[in-house]
C-alpha positions in Angstrom: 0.0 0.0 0.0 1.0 3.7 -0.9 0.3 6.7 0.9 1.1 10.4 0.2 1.1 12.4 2.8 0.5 16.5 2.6 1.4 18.1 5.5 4.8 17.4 7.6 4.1 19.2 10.8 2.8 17.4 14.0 -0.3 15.8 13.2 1.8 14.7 9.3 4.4 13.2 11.7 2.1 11.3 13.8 0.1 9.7 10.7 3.3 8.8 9.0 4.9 7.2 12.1 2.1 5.0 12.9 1.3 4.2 9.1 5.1 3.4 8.4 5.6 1.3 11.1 3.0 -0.9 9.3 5.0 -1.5 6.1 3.4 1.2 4.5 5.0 2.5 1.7 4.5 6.7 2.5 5.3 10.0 0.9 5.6 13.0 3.2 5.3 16.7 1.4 6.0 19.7 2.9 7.4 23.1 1.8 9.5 23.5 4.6 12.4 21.6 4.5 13.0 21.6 8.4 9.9 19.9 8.7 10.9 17.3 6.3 14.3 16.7 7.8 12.7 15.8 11.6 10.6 13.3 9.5 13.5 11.6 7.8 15.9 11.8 11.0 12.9 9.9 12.6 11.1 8.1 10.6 11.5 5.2 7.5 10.1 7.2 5.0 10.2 9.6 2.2 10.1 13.2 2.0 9.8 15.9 -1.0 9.8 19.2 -0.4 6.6 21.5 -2.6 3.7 22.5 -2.5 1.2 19.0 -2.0 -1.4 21.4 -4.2 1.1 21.7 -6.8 0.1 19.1 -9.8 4.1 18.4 -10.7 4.7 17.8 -6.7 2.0 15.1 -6.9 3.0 13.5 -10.0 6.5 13.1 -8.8 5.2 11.7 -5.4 3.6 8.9 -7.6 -0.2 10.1 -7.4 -1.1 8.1 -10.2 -0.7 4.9 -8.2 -0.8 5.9 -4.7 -3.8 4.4 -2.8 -4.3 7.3 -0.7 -4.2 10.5 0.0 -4.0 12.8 3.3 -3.8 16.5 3.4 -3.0 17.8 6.4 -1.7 20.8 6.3 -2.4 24.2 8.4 -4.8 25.6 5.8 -8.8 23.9 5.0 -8.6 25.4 1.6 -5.0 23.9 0.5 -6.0 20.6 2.1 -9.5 20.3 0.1 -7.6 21.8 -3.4 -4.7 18.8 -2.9 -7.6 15.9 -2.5 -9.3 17.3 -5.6 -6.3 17.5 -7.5 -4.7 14.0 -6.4 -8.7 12.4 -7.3 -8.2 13.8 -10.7 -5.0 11.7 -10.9 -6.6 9.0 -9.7 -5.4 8.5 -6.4 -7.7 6.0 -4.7 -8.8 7.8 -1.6 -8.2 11.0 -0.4 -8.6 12.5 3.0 -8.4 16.1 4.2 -8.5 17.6 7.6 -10.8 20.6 7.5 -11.2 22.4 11.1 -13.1 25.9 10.3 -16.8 25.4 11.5 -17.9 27.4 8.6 -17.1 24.3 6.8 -18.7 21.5 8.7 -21.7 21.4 6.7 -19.1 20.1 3.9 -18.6 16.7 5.2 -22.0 15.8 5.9 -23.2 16.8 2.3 -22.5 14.7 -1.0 -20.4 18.3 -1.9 -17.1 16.8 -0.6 -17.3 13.7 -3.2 -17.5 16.6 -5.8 -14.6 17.8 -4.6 -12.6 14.6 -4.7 -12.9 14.3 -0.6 -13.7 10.7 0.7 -13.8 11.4 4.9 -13.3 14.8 5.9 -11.6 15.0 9.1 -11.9 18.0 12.1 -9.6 17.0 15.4 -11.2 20.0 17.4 -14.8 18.2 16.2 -13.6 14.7 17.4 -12.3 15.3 20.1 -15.2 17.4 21.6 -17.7 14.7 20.4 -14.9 12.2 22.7 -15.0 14.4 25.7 -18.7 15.3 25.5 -19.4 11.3 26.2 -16.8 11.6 29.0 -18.6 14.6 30.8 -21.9 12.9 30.2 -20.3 9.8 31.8 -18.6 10.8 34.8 -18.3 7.5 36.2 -16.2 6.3 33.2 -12.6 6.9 31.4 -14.0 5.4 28.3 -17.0 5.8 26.5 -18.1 4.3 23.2 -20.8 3.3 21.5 -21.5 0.6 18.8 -24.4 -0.7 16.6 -25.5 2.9 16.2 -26.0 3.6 20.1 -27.4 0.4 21.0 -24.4 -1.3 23.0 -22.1 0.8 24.9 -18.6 -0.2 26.2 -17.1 1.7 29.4 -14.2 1.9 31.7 -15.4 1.9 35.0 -13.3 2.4 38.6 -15.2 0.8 41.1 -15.5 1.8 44.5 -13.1 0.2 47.1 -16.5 -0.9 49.1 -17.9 -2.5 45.6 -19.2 -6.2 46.7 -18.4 -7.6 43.6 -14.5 -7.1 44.3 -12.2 -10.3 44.9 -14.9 -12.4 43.9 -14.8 -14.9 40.5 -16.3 -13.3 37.9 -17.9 -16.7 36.8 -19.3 -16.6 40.2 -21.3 -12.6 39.8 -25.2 -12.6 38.9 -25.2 -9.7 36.8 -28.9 -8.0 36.4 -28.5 -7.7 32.5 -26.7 -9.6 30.0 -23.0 -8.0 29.7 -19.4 -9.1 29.5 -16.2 -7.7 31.2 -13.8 -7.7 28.2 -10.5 -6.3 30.0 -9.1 -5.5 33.3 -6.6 -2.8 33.6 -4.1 -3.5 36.5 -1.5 -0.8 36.8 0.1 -1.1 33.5 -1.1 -4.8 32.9 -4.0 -5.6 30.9 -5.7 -8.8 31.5 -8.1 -10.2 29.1 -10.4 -12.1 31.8 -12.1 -15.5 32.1 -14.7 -17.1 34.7 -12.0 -17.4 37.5 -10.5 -13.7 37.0 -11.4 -11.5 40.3 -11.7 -7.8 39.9 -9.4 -5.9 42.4 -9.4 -2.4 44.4 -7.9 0.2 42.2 -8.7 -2.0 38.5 -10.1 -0.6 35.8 -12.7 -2.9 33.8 -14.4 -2.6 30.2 -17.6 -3.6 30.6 -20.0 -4.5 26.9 -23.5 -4.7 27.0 -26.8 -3.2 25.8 -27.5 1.1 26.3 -30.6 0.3 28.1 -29.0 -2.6 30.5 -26.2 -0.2 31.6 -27.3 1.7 34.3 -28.7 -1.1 36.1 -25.1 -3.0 35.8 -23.4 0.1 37.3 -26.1 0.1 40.3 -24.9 -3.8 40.8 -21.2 -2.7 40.5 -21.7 -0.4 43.2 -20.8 3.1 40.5 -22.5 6.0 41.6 -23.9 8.1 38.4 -24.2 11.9 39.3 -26.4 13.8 36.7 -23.9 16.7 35.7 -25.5 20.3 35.9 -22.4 22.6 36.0 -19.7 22.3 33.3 -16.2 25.0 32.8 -14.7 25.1 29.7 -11.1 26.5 29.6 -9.9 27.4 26.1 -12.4 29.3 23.8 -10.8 27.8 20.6 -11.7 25.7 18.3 -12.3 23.1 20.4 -14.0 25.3 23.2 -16.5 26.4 20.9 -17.6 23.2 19.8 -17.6 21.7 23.0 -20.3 24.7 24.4 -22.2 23.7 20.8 -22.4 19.7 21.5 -23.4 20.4 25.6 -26.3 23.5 24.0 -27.7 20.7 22.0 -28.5 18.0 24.7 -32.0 18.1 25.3 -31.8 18.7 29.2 -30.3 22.1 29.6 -26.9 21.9 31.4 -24.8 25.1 32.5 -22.0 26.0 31.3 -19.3 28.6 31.5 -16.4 29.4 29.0 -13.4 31.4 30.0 -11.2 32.9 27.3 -8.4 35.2 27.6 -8.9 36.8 24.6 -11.8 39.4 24.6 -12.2 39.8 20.9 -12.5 35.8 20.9 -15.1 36.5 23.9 -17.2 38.6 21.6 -17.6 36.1 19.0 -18.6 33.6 21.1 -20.9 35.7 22.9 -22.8 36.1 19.4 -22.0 32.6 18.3 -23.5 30.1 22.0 -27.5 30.8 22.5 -26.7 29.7 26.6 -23.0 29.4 27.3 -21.8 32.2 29.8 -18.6 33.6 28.1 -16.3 35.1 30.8 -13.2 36.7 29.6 -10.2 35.6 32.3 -7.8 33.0 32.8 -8.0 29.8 34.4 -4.5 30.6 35.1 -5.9 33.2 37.5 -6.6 31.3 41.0 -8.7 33.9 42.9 -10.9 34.3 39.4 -11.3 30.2 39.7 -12.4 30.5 43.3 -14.6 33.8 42.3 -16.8 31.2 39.9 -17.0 28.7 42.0 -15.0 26.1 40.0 -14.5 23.8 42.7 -18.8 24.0 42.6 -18.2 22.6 38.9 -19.4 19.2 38.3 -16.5 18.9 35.3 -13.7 21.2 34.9 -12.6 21.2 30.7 -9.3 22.9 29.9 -9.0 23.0 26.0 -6.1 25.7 25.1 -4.3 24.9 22.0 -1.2 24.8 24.8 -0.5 21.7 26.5 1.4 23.9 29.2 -1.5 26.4 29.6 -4.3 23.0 30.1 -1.3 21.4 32.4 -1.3 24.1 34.6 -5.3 24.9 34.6 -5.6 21.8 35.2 -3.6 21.5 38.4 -4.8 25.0 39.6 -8.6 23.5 39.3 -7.8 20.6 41.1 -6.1 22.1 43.7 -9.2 24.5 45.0 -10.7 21.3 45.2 -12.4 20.6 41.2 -14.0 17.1 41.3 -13.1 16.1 37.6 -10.8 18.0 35.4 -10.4 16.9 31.8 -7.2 18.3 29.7 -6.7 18.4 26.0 -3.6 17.5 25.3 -2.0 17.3 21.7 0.8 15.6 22.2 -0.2 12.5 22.4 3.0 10.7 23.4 2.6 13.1 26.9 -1.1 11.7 28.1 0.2 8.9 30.0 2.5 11.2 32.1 -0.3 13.9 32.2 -2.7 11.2 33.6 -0.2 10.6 36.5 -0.3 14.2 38.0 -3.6 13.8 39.8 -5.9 15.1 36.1 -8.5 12.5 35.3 -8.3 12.2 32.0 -6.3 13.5 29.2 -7.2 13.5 25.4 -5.1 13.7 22.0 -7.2 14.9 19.2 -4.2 13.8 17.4 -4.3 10.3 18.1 -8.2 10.5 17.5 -7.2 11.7 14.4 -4.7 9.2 13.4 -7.2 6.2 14.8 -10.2 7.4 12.4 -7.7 7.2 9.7 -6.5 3.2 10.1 -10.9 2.6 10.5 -10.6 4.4 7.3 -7.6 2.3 6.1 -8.6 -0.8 7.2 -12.8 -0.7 6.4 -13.7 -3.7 4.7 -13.7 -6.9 6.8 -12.2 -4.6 9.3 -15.5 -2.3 9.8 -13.8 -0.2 13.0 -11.0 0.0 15.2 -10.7 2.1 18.5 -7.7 2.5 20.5 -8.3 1.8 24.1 -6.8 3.0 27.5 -3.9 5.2 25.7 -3.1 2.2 23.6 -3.3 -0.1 25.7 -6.1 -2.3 24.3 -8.5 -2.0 21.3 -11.8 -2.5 20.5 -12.1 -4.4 16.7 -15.5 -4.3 15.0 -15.5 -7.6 12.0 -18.0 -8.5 9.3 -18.6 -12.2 8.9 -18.1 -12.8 5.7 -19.8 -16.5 3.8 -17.8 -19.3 3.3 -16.3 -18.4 7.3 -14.9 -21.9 8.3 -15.7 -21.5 11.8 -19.8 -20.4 11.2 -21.6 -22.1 13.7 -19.1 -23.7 16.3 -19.7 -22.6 19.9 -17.2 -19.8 20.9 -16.4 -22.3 23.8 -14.5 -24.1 21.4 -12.5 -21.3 19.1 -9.2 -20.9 19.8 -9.1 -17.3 19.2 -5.6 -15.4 18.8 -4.2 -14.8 22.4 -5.6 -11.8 24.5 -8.8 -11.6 22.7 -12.4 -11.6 23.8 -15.7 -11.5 22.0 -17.8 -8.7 23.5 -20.8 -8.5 21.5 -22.6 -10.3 18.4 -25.1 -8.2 16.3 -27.0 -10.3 13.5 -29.5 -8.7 12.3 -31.3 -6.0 14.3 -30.8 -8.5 17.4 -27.5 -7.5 20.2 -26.3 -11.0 21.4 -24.1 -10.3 24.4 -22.5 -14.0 23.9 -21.9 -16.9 26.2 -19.8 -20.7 25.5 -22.5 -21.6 23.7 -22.9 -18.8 20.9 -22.0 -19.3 17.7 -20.6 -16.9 14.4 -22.7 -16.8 11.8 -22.7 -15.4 8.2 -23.7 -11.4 8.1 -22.9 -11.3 12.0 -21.1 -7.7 12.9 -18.6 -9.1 15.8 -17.1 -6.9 18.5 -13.9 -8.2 20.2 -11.4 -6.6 22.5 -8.0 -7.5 22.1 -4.9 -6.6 23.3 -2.5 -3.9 21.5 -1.1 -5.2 18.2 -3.4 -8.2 17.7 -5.7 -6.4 15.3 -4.1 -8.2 12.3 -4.5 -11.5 13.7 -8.1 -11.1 14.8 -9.4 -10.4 11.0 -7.6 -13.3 9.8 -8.9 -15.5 12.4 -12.6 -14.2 11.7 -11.6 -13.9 7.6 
C-alpha cells in the first residue's frame, strides 16, 4: 500500500509514524524543509519538499498509483484543493482535515465527493464529540458506542466498598446480560475469564446493551451523578464546539467558557445561545475561586497549549475541582499527564490518526478504537460467507491470544454471547484485544 502524505508538521508526523511502522510505503510533502528533515531523522520514510497542491509535486510523489491520499496541512482550503487534484489523478482515496466550522456542513453533504474528498476529518470536532461522552459519563474513562447507540462499552473504577471485588467473575449474577472484556491492572491488561477476580484500584471494560447499563453500574456499586455545571477553559476551536455539543443536549446543562482573549469572547458571545462567556484565565486562581469552580461538576481545559491546560488543570484541582479533563495534543505526553492527579487526558491527534486506520482498514475490518492510551482495542469484524468456523460454539474457538468476543449483532438482534454462541454469516462481531493483535483477529474471523 502507498500513501502520500501533505502536510509534515505534528499531526503529518504522527500519521506517518504509525502508518510506516506498518509496512506502509509513505510519501511526506511539505514546503518547509525543516519539517521534512525531523521526519527523515525519525522516521522510515520519504520526504519531498513543494507544494502537496502543486500538480508536478504530486506526480513526482507517484499520485497516479498511490492508494491514498492525506492533506494535512495548516490551511482547509489547500488541504481540500490537494484531494481534488490528487482524485483527478486518480489516487484511490483521499482524506483532508478541514477544522473551520464554517465548513462543517461540507462533510455531511454529498459536496465533498464533488470535490474529490472521501472522509473529511476536524480533530477540534472529534475530540469534543470524545470528551462530550466523557462529561456525560462521569463514572467512566472510556465511553463508546456501537451498533448505532445500541451497546455501549465503558471503563469503570469501582469503589473500594464495591461487593463484587475479589470475587470470581464466573461466580457474579449480573442484572443484564453483559461481558467484562479487560481488566486494567496498573500497567497490565488482563483479558479475563470465569476465574478472573476484579481488584481495588482495576479498571474494567464492561460491553453490554445502552438500556441494561445503568442497572449493571447500580450492581457494580458506580454512583452516576447527573452533571448540571460544566467550565470550559480554552475558547478555541475546540471550546466552541464543546459549548455547541453540551447546547444541543435536550436537558439544559450550565455552562461557562473562559477565554483570555476578549475579541474571541465577543464572537462567542454572538455565536452560543446559553453558554456564559467570561473573559479571564484559568490561570488566574482567585478568578477560579470567584466562579465557583471547585462547585463545577466537570472542569474542561481545552487551550491549543498543553502547558497552559497542564497548569489549569492542576490550579482547578487544587481549589478542590471534582473532575478535570485536559486536551492535550501531544499524544505521546497523556500517560504522564494522567499521572499528576488530572482525570483524564485527550489527544485529538491520536483521535485523528485512529479514524484514519478505520478508514484504512474498512472492509472486513469495519472499525477500530484504540483503548486505554493504547493499551487495548476495541475491533469491530464483518462475517463474511464461506467463514470456516460459522456455527461452532465460541467455547470451542481458539481465538488469537488476548482476545475476547464482546458483543454479536445479527441482524437487528445484540447478542451479548456466552460458550455456547456461535458466528454466523452477516454477523457484525465486537472483540477486545490486546494492542497489536488487530491483524490476527481479522484473519482468524476472515
Amino acid at each position: 500500500m502507498k500513501v502520500i502524505i501533505v502536510g509534515a508538521g505534528k499531526v503529518g508526523f504522527s500519521i506517518a509514524a504509525t502508518l510506516s511502522s506498518k509496512d506502509i510505503d509513505v510519501v511526506v510533502i511539505d514546503t518547509l524543509v525543516d519539517r521534512l528533515n525531523q521526519v527523515q531523522e525519525y522516521l522510515d520514510v520519504k520526504v519531498l519538499e513543494g507544494n502537496g497542491a502543486s500538480m508536478s509535486v504530486l506526480e513526482q510523489a507517484g499520485i497516479a498509483d498511490s492508494d491514498l491520499l492525506v492533506a494535512v496541512t495548516e490551511m482547509d482550503e489547500v488541504n481540500m484543493m490537494t484531494c481534488f487534484i490528487g482524485k483527478s489523478y486518480g489516487v484511490k482515496n483521499a482524506i483532508a482535515r478541514v477544522r473551520k466550522p464554517e465548513y462543517g456542513e461540507l462533510a455531511k453533504s454529498v459536496r465533498s465527493k464533488q470535490l474529490g474528498i472521501d472522509l473529511i476529518i476536524n480533530p477540534e470536532l472529534l475530540a469534543a464529540q470524545e470528551l462530550g461522552k466523557l462529561v456525560l459519563h462521569p463514572e467512566a474513562h472510556e465511553v463508546e458506542y456501537y451498533a448505532d447507540g445500541r451497546v455501549v462499552m465503558l471503563g469503570l473504577k469501582l469503589p473500594d466498598e464495591a461487593a463484587v471485588l475479589n470475587k470470581p467473575l464466573k461466580d457474579l449474577r449480573f442484572p443484564k446480560p453483559c461481558v467484562i472484556v479487560g481488566i486494567i491492572r496498573g500497567e497490565e491488561l488482563i483479558i479475563p475469564n470465569g476465574l478472573c477476580e476484579i481488584k481495588p484500584k482495576d479498571e474494567i471494560f464492561m460491553l453490554a446493551g445502552t438500556k441494561d447499563m445503568l442497572d449493571l453500574e447500580i450492581y457494580l456499586g458506580v454512583r452516576k451523578k447527573p452533571i448540571n455545571n460544566i467550565a470550559i477553559f480554552g475558547g478555541q476551536l475546540l471550546g466552541h464546539y464543546l459549548a455547541r455539543f453540551f447546547e444541543s443536549r435536550r436537558r439544559k446543562i450550565n455552562v461557562k467558557l473562559f477565554e483570555e482573549d476578549s475579541e474571541a469572547c465577543m464572537a462567542l458571545n454572538e455565536e452560543l445561545k446559553r453558554t456564559v462567556i467570561i473573559n479571564g484565565s484559568g490561570k488566574n486562581m482567585n478568578l477560579m475561586m470567584d466562579e465557583s469552580i471547585a462547585d463545577m461538576d466537570v472542569v474542561l481545559a481545552v487551550n491549543d497549549e498543553d502547558e497552559s491546560n497542564v497548569m489549569i488543570s492542576i490550579i482547578a484541582k487544587h481549589i478542590g475541582a471534582k473532575k478535570v479533563i485536559a486536551q492535550i495534543r501531544r499524544s505521546d505526553y497523556v500517560n504522564m499527564i494522567e499521572n499528576f492527579g488530572i482525570d483524564k487526558a485527550v489527544s485529538p491527534r491520536s483521535l485523528m490518526v485512529a479514524t484514519i486506520l478505520r478508514f484504512i482498514n474498512r472492509g472486513s475490518l469495519l472499525n477500530l478504537k484504540l483503548l486505554q492510551n493504547d493499551m487495548a482495542q476495541m475491533i469491530e469484524v464483518e462475517i463474511k460467507p464461506g467463514y470456516k468456523n460459522e456455527g461452532q460454539p465460541l467455547k470451542k474457538l481458539r481465538f488469537p491470544g488476548e482476545t475476547i468476543v464482546g458483543t454479536i449483532l445479527r441482524g437487528e438482534e445484540i447478542i451479548i454471547p456466552g460458550g455456547d454462541d456461535v458466528l454466523m454469516a452477516g454477523d457484525r462481531v465486537f472483540t477486545f484485544t490486546a494492542i497489536g493483535r488487530a491483524e490476527d483477529v481479522v484473519k482468524y474471523l476472515s
